[in-house]
N, C-alpha and C positions, 0 to 999 in steps of 0.2 A: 488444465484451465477450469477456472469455475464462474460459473452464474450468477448473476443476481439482479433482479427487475431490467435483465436484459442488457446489463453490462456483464464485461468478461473481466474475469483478477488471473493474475500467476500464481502458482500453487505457495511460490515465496511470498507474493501480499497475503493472501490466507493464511499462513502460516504464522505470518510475522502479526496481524490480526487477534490468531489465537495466541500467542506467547504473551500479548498484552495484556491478556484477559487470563492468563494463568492457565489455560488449558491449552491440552492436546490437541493437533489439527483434526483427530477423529473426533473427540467431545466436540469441539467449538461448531461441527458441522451435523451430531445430532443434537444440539441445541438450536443452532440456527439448520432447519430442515430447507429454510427459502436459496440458502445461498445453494446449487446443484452443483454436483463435476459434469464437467463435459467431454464427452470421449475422447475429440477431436483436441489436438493441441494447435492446430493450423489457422485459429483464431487469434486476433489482433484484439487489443480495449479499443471499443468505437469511442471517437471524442466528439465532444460534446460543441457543437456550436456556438459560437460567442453572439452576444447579443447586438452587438452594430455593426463592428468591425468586417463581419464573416470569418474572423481568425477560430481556431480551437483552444478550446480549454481544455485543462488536464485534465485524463480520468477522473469519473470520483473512487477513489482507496475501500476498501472492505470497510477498516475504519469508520469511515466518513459514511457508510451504510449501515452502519449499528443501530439495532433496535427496531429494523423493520421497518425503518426512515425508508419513506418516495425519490426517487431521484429526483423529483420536483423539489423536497423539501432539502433533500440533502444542498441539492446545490445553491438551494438560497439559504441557507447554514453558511455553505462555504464563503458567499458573497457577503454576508453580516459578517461573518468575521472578519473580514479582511480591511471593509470598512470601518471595523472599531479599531482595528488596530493600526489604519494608516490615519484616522481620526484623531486617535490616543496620541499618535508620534506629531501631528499637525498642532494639536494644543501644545505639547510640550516646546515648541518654538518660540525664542521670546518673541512677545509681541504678539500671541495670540493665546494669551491666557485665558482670555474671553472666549475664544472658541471652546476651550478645554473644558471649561465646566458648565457647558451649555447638555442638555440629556439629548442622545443618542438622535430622537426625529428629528431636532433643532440642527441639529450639528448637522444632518444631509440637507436639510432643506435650504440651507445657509449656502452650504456647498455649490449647492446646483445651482443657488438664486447667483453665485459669484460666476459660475460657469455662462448662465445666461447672457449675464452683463458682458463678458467677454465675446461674445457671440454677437452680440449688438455692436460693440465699437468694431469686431473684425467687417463685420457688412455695411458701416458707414466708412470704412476705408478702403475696401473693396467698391462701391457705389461713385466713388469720387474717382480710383483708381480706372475701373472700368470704362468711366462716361467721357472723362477728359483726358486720359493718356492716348487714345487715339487719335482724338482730334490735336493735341499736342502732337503726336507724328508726325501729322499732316503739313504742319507748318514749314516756312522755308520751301526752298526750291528744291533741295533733296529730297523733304518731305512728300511735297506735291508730288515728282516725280516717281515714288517710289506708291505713293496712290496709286498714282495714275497705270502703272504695271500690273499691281497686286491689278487689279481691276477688270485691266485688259486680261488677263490671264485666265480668269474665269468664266463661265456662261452667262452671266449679267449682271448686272451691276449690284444687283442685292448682295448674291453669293459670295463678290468680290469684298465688298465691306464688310461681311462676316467672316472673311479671310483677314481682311486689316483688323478686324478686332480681335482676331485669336492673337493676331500677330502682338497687339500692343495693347490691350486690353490689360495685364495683368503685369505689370510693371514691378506695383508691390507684392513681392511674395511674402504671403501671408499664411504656406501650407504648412512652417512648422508650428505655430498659433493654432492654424485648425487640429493639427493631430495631437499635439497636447489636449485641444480640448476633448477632444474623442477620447480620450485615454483616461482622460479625467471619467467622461460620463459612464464608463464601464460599471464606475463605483456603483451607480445609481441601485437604487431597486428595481432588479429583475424580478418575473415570472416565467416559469418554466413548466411545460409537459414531462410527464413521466418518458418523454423521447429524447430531454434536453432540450427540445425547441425553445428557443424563445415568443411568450404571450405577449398580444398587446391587450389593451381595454379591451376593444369588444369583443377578440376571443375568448376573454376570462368571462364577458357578460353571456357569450353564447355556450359555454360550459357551466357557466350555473356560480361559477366563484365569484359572486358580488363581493365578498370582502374584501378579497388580494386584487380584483378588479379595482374597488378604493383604495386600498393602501397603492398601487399603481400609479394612479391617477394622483392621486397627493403629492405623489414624487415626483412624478411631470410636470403638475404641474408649476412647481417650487422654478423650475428653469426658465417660465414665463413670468416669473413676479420683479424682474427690473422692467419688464415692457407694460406693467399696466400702474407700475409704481411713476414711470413717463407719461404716459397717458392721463391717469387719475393730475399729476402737478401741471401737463397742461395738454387738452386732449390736440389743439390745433398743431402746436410746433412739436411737440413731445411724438404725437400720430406721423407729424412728417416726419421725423429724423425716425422712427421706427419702421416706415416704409423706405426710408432711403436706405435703412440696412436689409431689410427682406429684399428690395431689388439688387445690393449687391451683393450678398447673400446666393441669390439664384441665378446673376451674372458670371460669376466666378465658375459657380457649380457646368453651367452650359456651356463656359466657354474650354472647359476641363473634359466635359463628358461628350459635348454633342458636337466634333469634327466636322459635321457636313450642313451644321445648323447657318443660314442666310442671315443677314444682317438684323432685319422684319422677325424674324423669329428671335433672336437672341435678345435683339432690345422692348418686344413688344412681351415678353413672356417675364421681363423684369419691371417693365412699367404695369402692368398689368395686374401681375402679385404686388407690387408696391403699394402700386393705388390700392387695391382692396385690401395690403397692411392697413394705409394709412387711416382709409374710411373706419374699418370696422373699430379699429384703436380708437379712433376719435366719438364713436357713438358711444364706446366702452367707459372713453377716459369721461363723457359728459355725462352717463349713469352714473357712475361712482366719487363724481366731483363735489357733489353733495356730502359726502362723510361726512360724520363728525360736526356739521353746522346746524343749529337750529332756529327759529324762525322768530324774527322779530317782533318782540312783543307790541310795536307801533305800527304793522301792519293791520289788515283788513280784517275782518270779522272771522274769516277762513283761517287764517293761521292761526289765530292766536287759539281758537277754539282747537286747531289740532294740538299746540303747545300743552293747553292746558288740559287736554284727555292725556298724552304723554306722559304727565307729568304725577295724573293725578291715578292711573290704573295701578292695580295690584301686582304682586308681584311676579302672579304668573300672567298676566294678562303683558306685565314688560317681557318678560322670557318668551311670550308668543309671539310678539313683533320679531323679538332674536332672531326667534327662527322664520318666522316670516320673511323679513329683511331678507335671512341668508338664502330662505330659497329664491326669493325676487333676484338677487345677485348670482344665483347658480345659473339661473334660467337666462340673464341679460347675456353674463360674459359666455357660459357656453353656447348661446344662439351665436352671437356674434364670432365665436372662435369658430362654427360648423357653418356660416356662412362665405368666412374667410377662405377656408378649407373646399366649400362648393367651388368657388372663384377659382383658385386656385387649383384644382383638379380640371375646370374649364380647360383653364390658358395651356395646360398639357396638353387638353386631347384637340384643342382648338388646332395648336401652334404645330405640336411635332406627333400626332397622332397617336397619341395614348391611349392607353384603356384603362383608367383609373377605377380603381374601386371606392365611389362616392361614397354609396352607403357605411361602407366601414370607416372611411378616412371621416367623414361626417361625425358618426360617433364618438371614434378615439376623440376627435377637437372636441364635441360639445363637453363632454365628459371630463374631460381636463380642463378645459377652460372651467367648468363648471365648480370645480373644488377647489378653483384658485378664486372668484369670484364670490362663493356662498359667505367664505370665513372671512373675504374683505368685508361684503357687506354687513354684514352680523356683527363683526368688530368695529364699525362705525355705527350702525347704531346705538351697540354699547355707547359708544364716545357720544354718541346724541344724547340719548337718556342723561349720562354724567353728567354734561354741558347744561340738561335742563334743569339738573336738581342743585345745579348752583347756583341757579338763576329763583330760585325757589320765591326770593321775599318780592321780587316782581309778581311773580305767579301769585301769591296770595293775594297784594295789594289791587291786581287787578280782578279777582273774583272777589273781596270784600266788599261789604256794604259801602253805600255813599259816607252812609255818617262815621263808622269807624276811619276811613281813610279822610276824611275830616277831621275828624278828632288827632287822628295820626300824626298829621301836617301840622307843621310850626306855624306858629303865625307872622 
């Protein structure tokens, strides 16, 4: 057996390694000095843990170790690849040519923003499923009667209706939807430690990797952009039917994972996240509803005077807004995703005695929310600016003299 940053190869992967590369298994290992023998041949390749599932990944190959590559980097090698290449085979389908010649970021961020979507409609049919198939039991005298047992059956009345809703709660089965999408988000962009572990955000920010901490977060957060693209078109009904999937979302989840959970628990812990879905989407969707609109030139002294600084700054003083904008939008949606996140780490340790880790779950949300929020905001201003410079000959005629705009007007 041989070593290398703590994986183990067969002397046949090495070998076959070096025959690629034209040399002898003695050359190929004083060339590469990192990879070691190991005395012991009573070692296994440890696998590598997947990133959601908890399933394992295959070895990474001596191969796939060339060059003195990290097993951090190798394995996010092997995840690029894989995603260009199930990428490559998804454009070539008719009907998504559009996909095909979209570059490499575009092509995941589209991915995941489709995966989102689907994540959304499974929790507004899980939400409907959950909250009226039980009371749909209920009905009739069979129904009643078969309450009225489950009921008796258990130590009081709460427990019992949390019986009735395991019981009937989940009518639509909806678990082959979810494991496709989990299958799907495998593709995503990972981070990994030289252990294999999988990073999240604030582990890469408490390691010092700010970059792949953002390249992270951009890809997360691309699976939140159908929920703030609802929110932004209308924060009131858009924020409900986005909390009516987060509560069936985590109805589904409860009624799946927490067997001894009471009625009071299962439904107050999806009302609960719903409602702070709904709120925080709605504060979200009413920041960002402004896009793209600019300010009526027949309004009050105030706007038109903002209009007309807009319109008339230089061209880095518009690129400062840019980024102003974007940080104003970094800082709106990520408050609001890590107060979401506060709420909902609550209604855990409220409900079923958790011990969430705020601080971190706080982060990862702000952080994510926050690079999906910078580039909407920054991208509407843009669209503001453009909006104002086509408005331009208003803009003049209202800071031109009396008498030119006299002279101007027909008689």
């Amino acid at each position: 057996m041989f070593e290398f940053n703590g994986n183990l190869f067969s002397i046949q992967e090495v070998t076959a390694t070096a025959t690629e590369l034209g040399l002898s298994l003695d050359e190929y290992l004083q060339k590469n000095p990192q990879v070691k023998r190991k005395q012991s041949e009573d070692f296994q390749n440890p696998a590598v843990q997947g990133a959601t599932t908890g399933e394992t990944q295959a070895p990474l190959t001596a191969s796939e170790l060339e060059g003195g590559l990290s097993v951090s980097q190798a394995l996010e090698n092997r995840d690029t690849a894989k995603r260009k290449a199930i990428f490559k085979s998804m454009g070539a389908v008719p009907g998504n040519s559009a996909f095909g010649v979209l570059p490499d970021w575009a092509q995941e961020k589209m991915y995941n923003a489709t995966i989102g979507t689907g994540e959304i409609l499974g929790g507004v049919v899980d939400f409907f499923d959950g909250m009226l198939s039980p009371v749909m039991a209920a009905t009739g005298p069979a129904g009643a009667i078969d309450l009225m047992t489950t009921i008796s059956l258990a130590d009081n009345i709460d427990e019992g209706l949390g019986n009735w809703a395991r019981k009937h709660g989940d009518k639509i089965d909806l678990e082959p939807l979810y494991e496709n999408l989990n299958k799907a988000k495998d593709l995503s962009v990972k981070k990994y430690d030289n252990k294999g572990n999988v990073l999240d955000v604030d582990d890469l920010i408490q390691e010092g990797r700010i970059g792949d901490a953002a390249d992270l977060a951009a890809s997360q957060a691309a699976f939140s952009a159908p929920s703030l693209a609802l929110a932004i078109a209308s924060p009131l009904y858009g924020g409900a039917l986005l909390g009516a999937s987060t509560s069936g979302n985590d109805l589904r989840e409860n009624l799946k994972n927490r067997p001894g959970a009471t009625a009071s628990q299962l439904y107050g812990s999806a009302l609960i996240k719903g409602g702070s879905e709904w709120g925080t989407e709605y504060l979200g969707g009413k920041f960002f509803s402004k896009l793209g609109k600019i300010k009526n030139l027949k309004l009050g002294k105030g706007p038109k005077k903002k209009a007309i600084e807009d319109f008339t700054r230089g061209f880095f003083g518009q690129t400062g807004k840019v980024i102003a904008d974007g940080v104003g939008g970094f800082m709106a949606e990520g408050s609001t995703e890590a107060l979401n996140s506060l709420v909902q780490d609550f209604s855990d340790e409220l409900l079923f005695d958790e011990d969430p880790n705020y601080i971190k779950n706080m982060v990862n949300s702000f952080v994510i929310g926050g690079f999906l929020g910078g580039p909407v905001n920054s991208t509407g201003s843009v669209i503001t600016q453009f909006k104002t410079s086509q408005n331009k000959e208003n803009l003049y005629e209202f800071v031109a003299p009396a008498a030119w705009k006299k002279k101007a007007r027909p008689n």
